[in-house]
N, C-alpha and C positions, 0 to 999 in steps of 0.2 A: 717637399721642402717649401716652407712659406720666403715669399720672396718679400725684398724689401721696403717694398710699399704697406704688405700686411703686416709686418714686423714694426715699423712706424707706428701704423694703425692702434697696434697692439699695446704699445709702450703710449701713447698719446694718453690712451681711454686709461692706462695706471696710474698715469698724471694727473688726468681731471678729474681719477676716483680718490686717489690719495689729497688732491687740492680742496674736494668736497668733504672729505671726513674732517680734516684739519682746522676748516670751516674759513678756509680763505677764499680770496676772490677768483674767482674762473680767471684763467690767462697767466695769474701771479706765479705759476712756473713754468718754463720755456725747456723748451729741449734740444742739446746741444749734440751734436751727430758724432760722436767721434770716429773721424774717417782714417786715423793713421794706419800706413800701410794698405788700405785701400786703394782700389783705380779708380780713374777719375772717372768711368762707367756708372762703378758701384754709385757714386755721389751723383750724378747725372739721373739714375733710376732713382736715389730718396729726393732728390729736387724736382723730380716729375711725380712725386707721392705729395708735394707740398711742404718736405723741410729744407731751413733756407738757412738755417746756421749749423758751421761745421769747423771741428776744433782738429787741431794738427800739432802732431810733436815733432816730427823732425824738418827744419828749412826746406832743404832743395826740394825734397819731395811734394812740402807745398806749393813750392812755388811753381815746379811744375804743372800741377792740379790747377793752379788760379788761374794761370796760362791756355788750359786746356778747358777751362770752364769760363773763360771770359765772356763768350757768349751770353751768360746768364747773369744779368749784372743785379739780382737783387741776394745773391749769394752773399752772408755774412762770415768770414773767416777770422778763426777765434787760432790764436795762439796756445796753446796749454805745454806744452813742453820746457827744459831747462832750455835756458837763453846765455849764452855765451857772449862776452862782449864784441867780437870781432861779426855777430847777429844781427847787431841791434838795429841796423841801417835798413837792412830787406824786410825786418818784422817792423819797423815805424812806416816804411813806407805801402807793406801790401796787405795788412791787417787793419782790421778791425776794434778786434777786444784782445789783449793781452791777456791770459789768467795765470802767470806762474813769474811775477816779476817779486823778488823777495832781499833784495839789496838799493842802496839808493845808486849807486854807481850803475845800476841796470838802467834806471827808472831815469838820469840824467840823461845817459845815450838818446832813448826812446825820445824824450823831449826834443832833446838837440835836434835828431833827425828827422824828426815829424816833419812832412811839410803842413805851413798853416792853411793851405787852403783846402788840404783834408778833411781837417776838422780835428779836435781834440781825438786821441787814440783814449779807448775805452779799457781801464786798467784796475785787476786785480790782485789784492795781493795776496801770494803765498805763505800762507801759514804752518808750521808741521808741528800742526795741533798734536802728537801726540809725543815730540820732542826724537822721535826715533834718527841713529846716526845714518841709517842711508837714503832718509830723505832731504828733500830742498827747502825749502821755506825759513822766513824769522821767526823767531820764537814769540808767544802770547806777551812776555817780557819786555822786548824791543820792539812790538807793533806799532806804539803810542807815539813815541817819537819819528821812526819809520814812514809813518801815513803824515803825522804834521810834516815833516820833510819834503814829502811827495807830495801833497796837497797843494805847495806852493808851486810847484812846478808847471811852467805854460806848456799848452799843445798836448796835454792828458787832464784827463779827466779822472780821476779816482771812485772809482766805482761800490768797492767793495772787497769783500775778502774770498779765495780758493782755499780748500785743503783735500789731501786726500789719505784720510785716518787708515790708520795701520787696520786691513782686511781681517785679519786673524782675530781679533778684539773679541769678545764676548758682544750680543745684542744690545744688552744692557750699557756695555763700555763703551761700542759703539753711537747709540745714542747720544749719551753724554759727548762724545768728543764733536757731534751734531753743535751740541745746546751750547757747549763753549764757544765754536766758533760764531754761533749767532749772538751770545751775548758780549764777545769780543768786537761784532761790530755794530751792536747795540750802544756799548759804552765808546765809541768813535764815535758816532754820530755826538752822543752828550756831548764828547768834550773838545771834538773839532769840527763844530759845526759848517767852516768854512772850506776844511779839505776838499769836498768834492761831497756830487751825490748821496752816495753812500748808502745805494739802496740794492744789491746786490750780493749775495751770498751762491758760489758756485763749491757743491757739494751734493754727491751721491749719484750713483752710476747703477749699472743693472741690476744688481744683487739688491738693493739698499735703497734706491729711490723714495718709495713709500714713506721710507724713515727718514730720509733726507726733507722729505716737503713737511712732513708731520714738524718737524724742527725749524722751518722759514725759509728751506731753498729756495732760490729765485731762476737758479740754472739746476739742470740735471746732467751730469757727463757721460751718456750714453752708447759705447759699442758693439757690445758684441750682441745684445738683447737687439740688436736693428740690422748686422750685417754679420753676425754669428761669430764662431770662435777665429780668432787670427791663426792662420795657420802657424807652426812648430818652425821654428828656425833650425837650422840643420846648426 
């Protein structure tokens, strides 16, 4: 059984081979650990392989982790999960980067609670690029408005756009729903230049990566290819 350091390894060199076909710059995609439902061991062993950002869906269980990992203070913890308003206070004050923020009412909380000498919370937003009813995100539609809204916002930063396109898609269909999210935050940048950075696209996970950088990812959302299948919920 490769252990998770080699499994890093392994996923790293797909990166810099997919980054090198694409013909983008070395480093231009980062790899983000998705550790949900992991021990804070498992993340302890890829932080002693040298990965240092790791993405969490459900609260307490992070928060427990940040707790048990504080010792390692150059750990970056990425939010990726739905966010409920009654949230918003423990993800503004123990996070890092938000990736699944897709209402302004979310985006307001966040602000509010930041504290400023944080620093600006590092913020995504969720798109369901492919319009499906069981996912989360605003639609391509109400993005425009959405990011002007949140761009004025103090204590985040607007970074750029998440989505996570319906698995099933054909290659072809899949790609595509790639190229729209990148050229969704192509036309942000044109036309709200002031929003925030806006150089950020988090998209594609272990199946898909390749295709995801081939398209502009800038994150990759990477699990089970680094700490294997989650085991079966009874």
């Amino acid at each position: 059984m490769s252990s998770i350091a080699d499994n890093i390894g392994s996923v790293t060199r797909r990166i810099q081979k997919a980054t090198l076909q694409a013909g983008r710059e070395p480093g231009a995609v980062r790899l983000l650990a998705v550790s949900k439902t992991r021990p804070a061991e498992d993340l302890r062993e890829a932080a002693a392989a040298g990965q240092i950002a790791f993405g969490e869906n459900y609260l307490q269980e992070a928060l427990d982790k940040i707790e048990a990992l504080s010792d390692l203070p150059d750990i970056e913890w990425h939010f990726i999960g739905p966010i409920q308003s009654n949230k918003t206070r423990q993800i503004a004050s123990a996070f890092d980067w938000v990736h699944s923020v897709d209402r302004l009412k979310i985006a307001r909380r966040l602000s509010e609670q930041r504290a400023p000498e944080l620093g600006p919370l590092n913020l995504c937003l969720q798109v369901n690029i492919n319009d499906e009813d069981s996912k989360a995100g605003c639609s391509l539609d109400d993005l425009p408005d959405l990011a002007a809204e949140i761009g004025q916002l103090p204590n985040l930063s607007l970074r750029g756009l998440m989505a996570i396109p319906d698995p099933d898609q054909s290659e072809a269909a899949l790609r595509l729903s790639f190229r729209k999210l990148a050229n969704a935050l192509s036309q942000l940048k044109q036309n709200f230049p002031d929003a925030g950075p806006l150089d950020t696209l988090s998209m594609g996970m272990s199946g898909d990566l390749e295709m995801a950088v081939a398209e502009g990812a800038t994150w990759v959302r990477i699990g089970t290819a680094i700490f294997g299948a989650r085991p079966r919920k009874d």
